[in-house]
TORKOL-4160 file (C-alpha; in steps of 0.2 Angstrom, whole numbers, padded with zeros to 4 digits, m for minus):
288
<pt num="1" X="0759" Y="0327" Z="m0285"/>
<pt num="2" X="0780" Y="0329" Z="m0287"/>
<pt num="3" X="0785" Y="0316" Z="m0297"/>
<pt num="4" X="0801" Y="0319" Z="m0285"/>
<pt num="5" X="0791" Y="0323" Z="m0267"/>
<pt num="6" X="0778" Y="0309" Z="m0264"/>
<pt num="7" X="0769" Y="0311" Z="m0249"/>
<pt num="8" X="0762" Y="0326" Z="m0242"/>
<pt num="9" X="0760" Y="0336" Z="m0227"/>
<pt num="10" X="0743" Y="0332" Z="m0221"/>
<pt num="11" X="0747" Y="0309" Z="m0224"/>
<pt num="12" X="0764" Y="0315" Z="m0212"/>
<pt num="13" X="0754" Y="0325" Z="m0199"/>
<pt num="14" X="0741" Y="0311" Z="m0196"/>
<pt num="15" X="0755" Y="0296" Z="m0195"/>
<pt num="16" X="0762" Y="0306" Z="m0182"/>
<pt num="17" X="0748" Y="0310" Z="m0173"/>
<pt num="18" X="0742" Y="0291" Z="m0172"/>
<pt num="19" X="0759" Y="0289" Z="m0167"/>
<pt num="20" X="0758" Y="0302" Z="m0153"/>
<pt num="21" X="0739" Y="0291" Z="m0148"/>
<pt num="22" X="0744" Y="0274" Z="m0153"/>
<pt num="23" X="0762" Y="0270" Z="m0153"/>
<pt num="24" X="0775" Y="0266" Z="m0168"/>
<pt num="25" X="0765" Y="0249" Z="m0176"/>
<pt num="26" X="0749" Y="0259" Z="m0176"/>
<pt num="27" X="0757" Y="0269" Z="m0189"/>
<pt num="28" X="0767" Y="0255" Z="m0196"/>
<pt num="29" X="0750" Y="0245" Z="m0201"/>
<pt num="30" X="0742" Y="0263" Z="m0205"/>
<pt num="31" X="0756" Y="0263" Z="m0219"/>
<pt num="32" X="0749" Y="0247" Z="m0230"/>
<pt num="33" X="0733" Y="0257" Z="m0234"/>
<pt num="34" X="0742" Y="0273" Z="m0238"/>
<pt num="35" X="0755" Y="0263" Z="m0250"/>
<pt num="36" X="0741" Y="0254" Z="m0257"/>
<pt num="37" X="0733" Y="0271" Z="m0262"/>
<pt num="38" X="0749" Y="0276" Z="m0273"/>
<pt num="39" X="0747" Y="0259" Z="m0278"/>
<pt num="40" X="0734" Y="0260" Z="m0288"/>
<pt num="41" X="0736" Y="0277" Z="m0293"/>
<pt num="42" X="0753" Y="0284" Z="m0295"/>
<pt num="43" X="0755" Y="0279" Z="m0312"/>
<pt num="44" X="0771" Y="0290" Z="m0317"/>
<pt num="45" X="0780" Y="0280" Z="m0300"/>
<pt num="46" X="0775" Y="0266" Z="m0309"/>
<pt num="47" X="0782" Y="0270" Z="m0324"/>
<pt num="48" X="0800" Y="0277" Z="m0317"/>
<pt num="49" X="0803" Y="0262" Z="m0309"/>
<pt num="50" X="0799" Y="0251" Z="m0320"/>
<pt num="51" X="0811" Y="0259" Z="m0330"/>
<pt num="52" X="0823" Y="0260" Z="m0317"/>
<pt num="53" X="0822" Y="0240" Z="m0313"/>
<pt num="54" X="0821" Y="0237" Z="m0333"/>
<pt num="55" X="0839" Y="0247" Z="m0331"/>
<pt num="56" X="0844" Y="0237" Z="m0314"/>
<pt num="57" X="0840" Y="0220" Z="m0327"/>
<pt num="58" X="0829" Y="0215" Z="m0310"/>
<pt num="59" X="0811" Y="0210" Z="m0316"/>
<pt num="60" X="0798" Y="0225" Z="m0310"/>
<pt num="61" X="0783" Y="0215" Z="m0301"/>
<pt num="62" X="0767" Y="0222" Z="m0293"/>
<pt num="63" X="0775" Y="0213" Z="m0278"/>
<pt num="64" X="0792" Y="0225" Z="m0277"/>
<pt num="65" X="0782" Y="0238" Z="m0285"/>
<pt num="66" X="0770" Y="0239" Z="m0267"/>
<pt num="67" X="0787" Y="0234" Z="m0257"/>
<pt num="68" X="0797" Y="0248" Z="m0265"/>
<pt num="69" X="0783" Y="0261" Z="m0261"/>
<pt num="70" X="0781" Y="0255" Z="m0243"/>
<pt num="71" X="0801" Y="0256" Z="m0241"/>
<pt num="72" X="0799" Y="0272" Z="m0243"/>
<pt num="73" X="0784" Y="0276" Z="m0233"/>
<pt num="74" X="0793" Y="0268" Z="m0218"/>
<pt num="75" X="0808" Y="0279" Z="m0222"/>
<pt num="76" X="0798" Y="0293" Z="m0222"/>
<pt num="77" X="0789" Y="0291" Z="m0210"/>
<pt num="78" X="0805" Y="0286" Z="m0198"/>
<pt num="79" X="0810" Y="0305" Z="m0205"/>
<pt num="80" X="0799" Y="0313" Z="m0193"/>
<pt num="81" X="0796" Y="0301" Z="m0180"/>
<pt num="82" X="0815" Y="0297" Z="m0178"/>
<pt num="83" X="0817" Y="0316" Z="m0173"/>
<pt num="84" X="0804" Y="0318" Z="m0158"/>
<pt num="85" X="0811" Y="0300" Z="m0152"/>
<pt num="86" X="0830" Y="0298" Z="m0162"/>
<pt num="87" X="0833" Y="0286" Z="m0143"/>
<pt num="88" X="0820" Y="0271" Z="m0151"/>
<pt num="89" X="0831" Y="0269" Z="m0166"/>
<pt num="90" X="0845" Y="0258" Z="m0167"/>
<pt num="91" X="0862" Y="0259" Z="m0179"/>
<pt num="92" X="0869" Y="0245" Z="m0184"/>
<pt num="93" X="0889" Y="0250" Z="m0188"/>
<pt num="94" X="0903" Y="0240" Z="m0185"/>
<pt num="95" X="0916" Y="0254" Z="m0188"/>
<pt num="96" X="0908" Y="0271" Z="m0180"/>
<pt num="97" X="0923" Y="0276" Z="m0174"/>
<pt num="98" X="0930" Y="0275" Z="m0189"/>
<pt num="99" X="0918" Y="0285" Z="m0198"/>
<pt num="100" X="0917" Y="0298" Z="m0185"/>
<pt num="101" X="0937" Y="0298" Z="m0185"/>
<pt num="102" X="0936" Y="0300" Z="m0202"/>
<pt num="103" X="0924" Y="0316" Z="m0203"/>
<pt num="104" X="0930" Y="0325" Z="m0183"/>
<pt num="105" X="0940" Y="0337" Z="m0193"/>
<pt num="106" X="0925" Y="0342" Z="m0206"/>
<pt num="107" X="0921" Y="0331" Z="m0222"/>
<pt num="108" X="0908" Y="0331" Z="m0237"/>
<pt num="109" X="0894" Y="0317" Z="m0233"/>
<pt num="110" X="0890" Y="0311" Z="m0249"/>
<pt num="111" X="0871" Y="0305" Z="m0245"/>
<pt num="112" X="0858" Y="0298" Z="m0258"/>
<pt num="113" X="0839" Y="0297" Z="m0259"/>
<pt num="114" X="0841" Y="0279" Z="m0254"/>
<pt num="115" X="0835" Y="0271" Z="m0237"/>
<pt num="116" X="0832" Y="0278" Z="m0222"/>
<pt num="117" X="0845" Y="0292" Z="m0228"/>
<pt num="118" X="0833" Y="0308" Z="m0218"/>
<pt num="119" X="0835" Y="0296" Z="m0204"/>
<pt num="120" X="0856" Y="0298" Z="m0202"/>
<pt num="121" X="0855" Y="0314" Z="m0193"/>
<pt num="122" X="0850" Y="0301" Z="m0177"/>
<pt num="123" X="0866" Y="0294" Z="m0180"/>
<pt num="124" X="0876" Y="0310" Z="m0177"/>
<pt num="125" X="0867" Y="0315" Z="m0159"/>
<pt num="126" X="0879" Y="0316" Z="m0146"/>
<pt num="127" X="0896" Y="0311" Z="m0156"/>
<pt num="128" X="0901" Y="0330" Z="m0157"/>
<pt num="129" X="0899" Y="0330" Z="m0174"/>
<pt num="130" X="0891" Y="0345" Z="m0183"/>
<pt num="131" X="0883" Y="0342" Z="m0199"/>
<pt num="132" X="0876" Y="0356" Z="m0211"/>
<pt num="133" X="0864" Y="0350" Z="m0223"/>
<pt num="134" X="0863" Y="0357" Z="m0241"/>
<pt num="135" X="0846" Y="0357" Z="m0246"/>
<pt num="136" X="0835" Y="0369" Z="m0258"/>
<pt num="137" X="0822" Y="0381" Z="m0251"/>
<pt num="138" X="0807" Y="0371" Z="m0258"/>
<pt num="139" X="0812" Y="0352" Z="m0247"/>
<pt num="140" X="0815" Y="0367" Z="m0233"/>
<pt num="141" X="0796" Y="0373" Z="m0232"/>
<pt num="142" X="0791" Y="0354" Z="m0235"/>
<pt num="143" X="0803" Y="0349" Z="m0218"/>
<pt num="144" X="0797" Y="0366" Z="m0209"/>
<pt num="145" X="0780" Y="0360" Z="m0209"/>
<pt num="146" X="0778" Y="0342" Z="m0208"/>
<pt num="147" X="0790" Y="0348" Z="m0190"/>
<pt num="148" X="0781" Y="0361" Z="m0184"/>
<pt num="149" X="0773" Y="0348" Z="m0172"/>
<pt num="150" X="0788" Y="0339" Z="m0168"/>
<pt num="151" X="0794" Y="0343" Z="m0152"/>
<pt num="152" X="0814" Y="0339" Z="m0159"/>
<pt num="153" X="0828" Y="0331" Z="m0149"/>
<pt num="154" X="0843" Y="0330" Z="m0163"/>
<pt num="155" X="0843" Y="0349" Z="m0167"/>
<pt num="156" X="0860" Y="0352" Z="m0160"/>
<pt num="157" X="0872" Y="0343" Z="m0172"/>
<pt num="158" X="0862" Y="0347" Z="m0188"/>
<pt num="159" X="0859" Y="0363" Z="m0196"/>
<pt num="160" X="0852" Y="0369" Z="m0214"/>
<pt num="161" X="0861" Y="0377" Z="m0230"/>
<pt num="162" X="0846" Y="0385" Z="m0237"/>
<pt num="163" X="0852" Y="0387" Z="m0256"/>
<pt num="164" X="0837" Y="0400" Z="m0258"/>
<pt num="165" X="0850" Y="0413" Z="m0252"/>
<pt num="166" X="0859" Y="0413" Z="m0268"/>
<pt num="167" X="0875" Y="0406" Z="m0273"/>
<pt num="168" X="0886" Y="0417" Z="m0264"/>
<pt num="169" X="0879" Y="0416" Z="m0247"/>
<pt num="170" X="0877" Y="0398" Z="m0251"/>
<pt num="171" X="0897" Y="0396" Z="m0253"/>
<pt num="172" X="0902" Y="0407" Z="m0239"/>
<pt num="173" X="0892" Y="0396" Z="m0228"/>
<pt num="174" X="0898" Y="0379" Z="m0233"/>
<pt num="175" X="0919" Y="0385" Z="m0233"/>
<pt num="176" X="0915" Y="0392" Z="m0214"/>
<pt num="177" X="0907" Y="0376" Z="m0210"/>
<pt num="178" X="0921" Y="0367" Z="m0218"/>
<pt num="179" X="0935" Y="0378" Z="m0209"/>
<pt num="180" X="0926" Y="0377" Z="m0193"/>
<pt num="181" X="0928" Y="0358" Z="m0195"/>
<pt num="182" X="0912" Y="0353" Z="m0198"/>
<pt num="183" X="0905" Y="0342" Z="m0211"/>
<pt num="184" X="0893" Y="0347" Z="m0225"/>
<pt num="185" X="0881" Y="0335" Z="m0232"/>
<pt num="186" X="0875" Y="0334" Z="m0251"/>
<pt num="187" X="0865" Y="0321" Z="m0262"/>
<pt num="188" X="0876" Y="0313" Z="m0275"/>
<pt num="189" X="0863" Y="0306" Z="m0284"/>
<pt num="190" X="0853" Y="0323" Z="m0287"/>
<pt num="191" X="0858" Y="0341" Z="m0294"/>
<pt num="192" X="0850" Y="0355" Z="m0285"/>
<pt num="193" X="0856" Y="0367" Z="m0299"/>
<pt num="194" X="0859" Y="0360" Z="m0320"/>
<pt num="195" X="0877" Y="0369" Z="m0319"/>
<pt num="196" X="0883" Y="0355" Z="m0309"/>
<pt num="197" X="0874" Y="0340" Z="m0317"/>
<pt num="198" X="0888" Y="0328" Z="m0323"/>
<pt num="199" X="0885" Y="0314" Z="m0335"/>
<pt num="200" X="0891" Y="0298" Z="m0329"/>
<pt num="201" X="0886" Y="0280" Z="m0337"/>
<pt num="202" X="0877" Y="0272" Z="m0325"/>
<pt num="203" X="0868" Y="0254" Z="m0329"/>
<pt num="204" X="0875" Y="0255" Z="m0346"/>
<pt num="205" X="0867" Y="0274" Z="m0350"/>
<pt num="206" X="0871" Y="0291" Z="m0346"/>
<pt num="207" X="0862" Y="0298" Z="m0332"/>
<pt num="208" X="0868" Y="0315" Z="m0322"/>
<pt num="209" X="0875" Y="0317" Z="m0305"/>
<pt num="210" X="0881" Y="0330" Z="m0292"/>
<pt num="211" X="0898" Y="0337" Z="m0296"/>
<pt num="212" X="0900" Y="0350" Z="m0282"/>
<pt num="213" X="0903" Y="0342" Z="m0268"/>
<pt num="214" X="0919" Y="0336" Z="m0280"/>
<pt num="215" X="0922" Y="0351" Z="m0284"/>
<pt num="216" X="0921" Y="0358" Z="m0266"/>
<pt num="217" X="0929" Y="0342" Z="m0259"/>
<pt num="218" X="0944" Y="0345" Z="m0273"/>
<pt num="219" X="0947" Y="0364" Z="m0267"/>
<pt num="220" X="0947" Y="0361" Z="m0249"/>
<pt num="221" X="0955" Y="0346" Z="m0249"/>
<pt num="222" X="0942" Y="0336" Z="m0236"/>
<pt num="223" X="0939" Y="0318" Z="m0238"/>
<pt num="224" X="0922" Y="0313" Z="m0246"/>
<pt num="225" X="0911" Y="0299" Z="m0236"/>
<pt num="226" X="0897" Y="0291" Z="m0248"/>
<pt num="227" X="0885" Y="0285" Z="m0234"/>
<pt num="228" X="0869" Y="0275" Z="m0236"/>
<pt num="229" X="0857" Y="0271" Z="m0222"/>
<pt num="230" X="0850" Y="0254" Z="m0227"/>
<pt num="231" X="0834" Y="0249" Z="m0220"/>
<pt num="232" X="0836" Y="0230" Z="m0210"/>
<pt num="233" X="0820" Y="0231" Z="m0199"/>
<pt num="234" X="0806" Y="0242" Z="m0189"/>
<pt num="235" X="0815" Y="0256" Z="m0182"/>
<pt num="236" X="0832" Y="0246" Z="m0185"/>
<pt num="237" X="0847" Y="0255" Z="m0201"/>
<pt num="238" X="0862" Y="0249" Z="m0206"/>
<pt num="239" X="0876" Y="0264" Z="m0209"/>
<pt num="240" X="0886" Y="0260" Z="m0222"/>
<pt num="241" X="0902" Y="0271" Z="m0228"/>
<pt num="242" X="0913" Y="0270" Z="m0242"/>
<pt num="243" X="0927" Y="0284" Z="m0243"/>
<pt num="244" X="0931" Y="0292" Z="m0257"/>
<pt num="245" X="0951" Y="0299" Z="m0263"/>
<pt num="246" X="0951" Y="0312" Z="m0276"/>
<pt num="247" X="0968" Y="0313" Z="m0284"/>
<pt num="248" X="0975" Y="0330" Z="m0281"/>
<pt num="249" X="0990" Y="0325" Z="m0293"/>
<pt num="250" X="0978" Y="0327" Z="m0309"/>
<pt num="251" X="0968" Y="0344" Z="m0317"/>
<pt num="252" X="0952" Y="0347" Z="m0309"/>
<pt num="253" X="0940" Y="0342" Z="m0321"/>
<pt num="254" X="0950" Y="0325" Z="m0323"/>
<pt num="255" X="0950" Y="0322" Z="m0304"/>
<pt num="256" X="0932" Y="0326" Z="m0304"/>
<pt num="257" X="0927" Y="0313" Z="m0317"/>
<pt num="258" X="0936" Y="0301" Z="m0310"/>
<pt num="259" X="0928" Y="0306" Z="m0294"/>
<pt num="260" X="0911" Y="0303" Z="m0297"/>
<pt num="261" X="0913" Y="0287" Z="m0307"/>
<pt num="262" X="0918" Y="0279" Z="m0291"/>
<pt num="263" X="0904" Y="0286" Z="m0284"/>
<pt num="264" X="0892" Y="0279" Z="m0296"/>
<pt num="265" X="0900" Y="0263" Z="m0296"/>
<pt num="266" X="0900" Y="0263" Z="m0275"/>
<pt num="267" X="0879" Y="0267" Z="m0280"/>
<pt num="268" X="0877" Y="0254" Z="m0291"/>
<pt num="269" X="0884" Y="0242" Z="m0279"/>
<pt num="270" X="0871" Y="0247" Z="m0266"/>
<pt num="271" X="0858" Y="0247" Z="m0278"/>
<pt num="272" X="0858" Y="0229" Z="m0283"/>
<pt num="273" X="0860" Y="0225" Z="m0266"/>
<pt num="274" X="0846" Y="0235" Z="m0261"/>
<pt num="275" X="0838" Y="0239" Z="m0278"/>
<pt num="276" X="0819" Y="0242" Z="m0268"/>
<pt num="277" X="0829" Y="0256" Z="m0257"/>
<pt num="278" X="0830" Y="0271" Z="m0270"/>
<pt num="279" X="0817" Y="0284" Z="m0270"/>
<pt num="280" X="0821" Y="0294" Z="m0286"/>
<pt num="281" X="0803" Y="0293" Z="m0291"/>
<pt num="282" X="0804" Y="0300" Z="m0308"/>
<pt num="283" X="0814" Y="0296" Z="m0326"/>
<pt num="284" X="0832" Y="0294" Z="m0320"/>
<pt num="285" X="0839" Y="0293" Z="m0337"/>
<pt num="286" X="0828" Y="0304" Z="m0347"/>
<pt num="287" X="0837" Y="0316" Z="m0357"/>
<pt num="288" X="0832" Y="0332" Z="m0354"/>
């Protein structure tokens, strides 16, 4: 098992089928016995985040070691269930318009393995807003086949950049998106490829982030949202936004830096508000 990918097709397939029998809470209670199994014997989570909360300076418990696996058993199981049935699902957001004033004319979403974060596509549906979705070919089969029995309601406003095609195809894809106005989503807090790992201090030691969409976001010029999607309650998320304002008037690599230090800062803020929401299941700060 992934230290990065946790729960598998077949766990996904027969939460969604009790869903389709039983309805959401027969899934919902189904979850405390397959959180319990990881429980006991996912050591290396254990580890990570014990690590990880060392780092936070939040005491690591048995307690938010079980809530911090069933966080993101609920997330992922929202992932799915959220697309056959995005209608149950409520957002809480003061400033929508804002946000969605803020990306009409195409933006880089700046997302994070944090919360209910596969779950913001539901967000999206029927605003008009087109999001593409940069994601490598392995988390693509995964997606293709926990869906294959989802009939899918939100397929309209969301579409894939499969990064399997190579870097070329990959690029042209994003600058059409991007001229066609439409916004392209990342994850800050993981590197799909080492050339664009960037060192950043984060919790007083250097960890890597993204630094393409701050490169993209510099070349093109397009603002750069850093959303989280916080869990509050069943079938309930908080969307959450912070923009971020490269500064065109310095060299690349300066603004970049600078960049993705308020990223991290904007993430660590988040995190100890919500350090149980993060599901980076594996040595954040190990050096490789």
């Amino acid at each position: 098992m992934s230290a990065k990918q946790r729960v598998g097709g077949p766990v996904v397939k027969t939460l969604y089928r009790l869903y389709k029998l039983f309805g959401y809470h027969s899934v919902y209670y189904s979850l405390y016995l397959v959180v319990l199994y990881y429980f006991l014997f996912a050591k290396n989570v254990r580890i990570a985040l014990k690590d990880y909360y060392k780092h936070l300076g939040v005491a690591f418990s048995n307690k938010n070691f079980f809530k911090h696996l069933f966080n993101y058993a609920i997330a992922t199981s929202d992932r799915f269930i959220s697309k056959a049935h995005p209608e149950h699902y409520d957002f809480i957001n003061q400033n929508r318009e804002l946000l969605l004033s803020e990306i009409q004319n195409g933006a880089i979403l700046l997302s994070n393995h944090f919360g209910g974060w596969a779950v913001a596509s539901n967000y999206f549906n029927a605003s008009n807003v087109k999001v593409n979705v940069v994601m490598n070919e392995a988390m693509i089969q995964n997606a293709k086949e926990f869906e294959s029995m989802i009939s899918k309601k939100n397929e309209a406003c969301v579409q894939i950049i499969d990064l399997s095609k190579g870097n070329i195809a990959t690029s042209i894809a994003i600058g059409n998106a991007l001229l066609n106005n439409e916004s392209v989503a990342f994850m800050g807090d993981r590197a799909l490829n080492e050339k664009y790992e960037h060192s950043v201090n984060f919790f007083n030691e250097p960890a890597n982030f993204n630094k393409n969409p701050f490169l993209i976001a510099y070349k093109t010029q397009k603002p750069i949202m850093v959303i989280f999607v916080v869990y509050k309650k069943i079938r309930t998320y908080e969307m959450v936004f912070e923009k971020i304002e490269l500064d065109y008037t310095l060299r690349e690599n300066e603004a970049i830096n600078k960049g993705v230090e308020q990223y991290v800062h904007i993430l660590s803020d988040m995190l100890k508000q919500h350090p149980d929401q993060w599901f980076n299941f594996y040595k954040f700060w190990e050096k490789k």
